[in-house]
C-alpha positions, 0 to 999 in steps of 0.5 A: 678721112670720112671712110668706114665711120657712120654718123647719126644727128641724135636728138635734133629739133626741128622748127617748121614754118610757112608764109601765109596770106592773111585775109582782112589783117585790118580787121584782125589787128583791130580786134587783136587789138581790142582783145588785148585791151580787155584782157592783156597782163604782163606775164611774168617772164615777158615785156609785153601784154599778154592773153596767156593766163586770161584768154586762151580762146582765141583760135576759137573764135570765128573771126580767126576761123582762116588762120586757125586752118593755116596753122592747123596745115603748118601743124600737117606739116611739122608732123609729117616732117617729124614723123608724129601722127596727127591724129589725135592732136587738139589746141589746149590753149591760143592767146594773143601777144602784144609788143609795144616798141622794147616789148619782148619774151624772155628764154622760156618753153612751153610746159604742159604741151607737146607741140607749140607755135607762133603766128604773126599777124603784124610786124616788122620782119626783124630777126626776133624769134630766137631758139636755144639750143637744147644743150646750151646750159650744159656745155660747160667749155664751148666748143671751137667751130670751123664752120656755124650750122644748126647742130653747132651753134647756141642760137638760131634767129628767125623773122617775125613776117606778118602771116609767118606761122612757126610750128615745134616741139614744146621743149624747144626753148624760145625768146624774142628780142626786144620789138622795134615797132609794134608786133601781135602774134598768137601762140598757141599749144597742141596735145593728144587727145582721144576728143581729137579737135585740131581740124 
């Protein structure tokens, strides 16, 4: 049945992670924790405290220096995956996210970036991070599936382990389910640049 039909995925999304050791987490998560004491908000679109519109820095500090080269070798990785130089990449932005027990994020992406991640410094290991399929507002009848895989299906769930870092498209877009014990994370953004700085 297969024979003389050619087939090509247009258009996939692709989601690259790896589990990395996380040298003094105490320490980090204190000092995540003070950080986001002193500059934390709610954000419009969350259920959590957040350093997005107030500290956007943190990669940059030395106490971060370790995960900032884990996720800058996850970074490596989408890109070569993908096919995307990585030459003239930088960080326009790294802030902290803080989610007491039903803290969440709503469906958002992230504008003004082209490559976006996560990476967990403390929680449970739920299946909490969820991203949507591109098409998902616009299939007006769904489809019936014989057999659910990643080009098929609406959503797709991840675990938030502690020392996870998650790298993808900007456009992508993304949520959390509500926490069901304390989660801290750091997103952060990436863009070309002719300065480059991720290194």
């Amino acid at each position: 049945m297969t024979e003389n039909y050619f087939y090509d995925t247009l258009f996939p999304s692709t989601v690259v992670y790896k589990d990395h050791e996380i040298e003094n987490k105490s320490v980090l998560i204190d000092l995540s924790k003070k950080i986001i004491g002193r500059h934390g908000r709610s954000s419009f679109y969350s259920s959590c405290s957040t350093t997005v519109n107030t500290k956007v820095d943190i990669l940059d500090m030395a106490e971060f220096s370790e995960i900032r080269s884990q996720i800058v070798e996850t970074i490596g990785a989408f890109c070569e995956s993908t096919k995307l130089s990585r030459k003239s990449l930088k960080f326009t932005g790294s802030w902290l996210n803080f989610y007491d027990i039903g803290g969440y994020q709503d469906l958002h992406h992230h504008s003004h970036s082209t490559i976006s991640g996560v990476y967990y410094l403390d929680s449970d290991g739920n299946k909490d991070l969820i991203f949507q399929a591109p098409w998902h507002f616009f299939q007006s009848i769904e489809a019936e599936v014989t057999e659910p895989n990643t080009t098929n299906c609406h959503n797709v769930e991840y675990c938030s382990l502690p020392g996870r870092c998650y790298v993808f498209m900007s456009h992508l877009m993304h949520r959390t389910l509500p926490a069901k014990s304390q989660r801290i994370s750091i997103s952060f953004n990436v863009v070309y640049d002719k300065d480059p700085q991720v290194k």
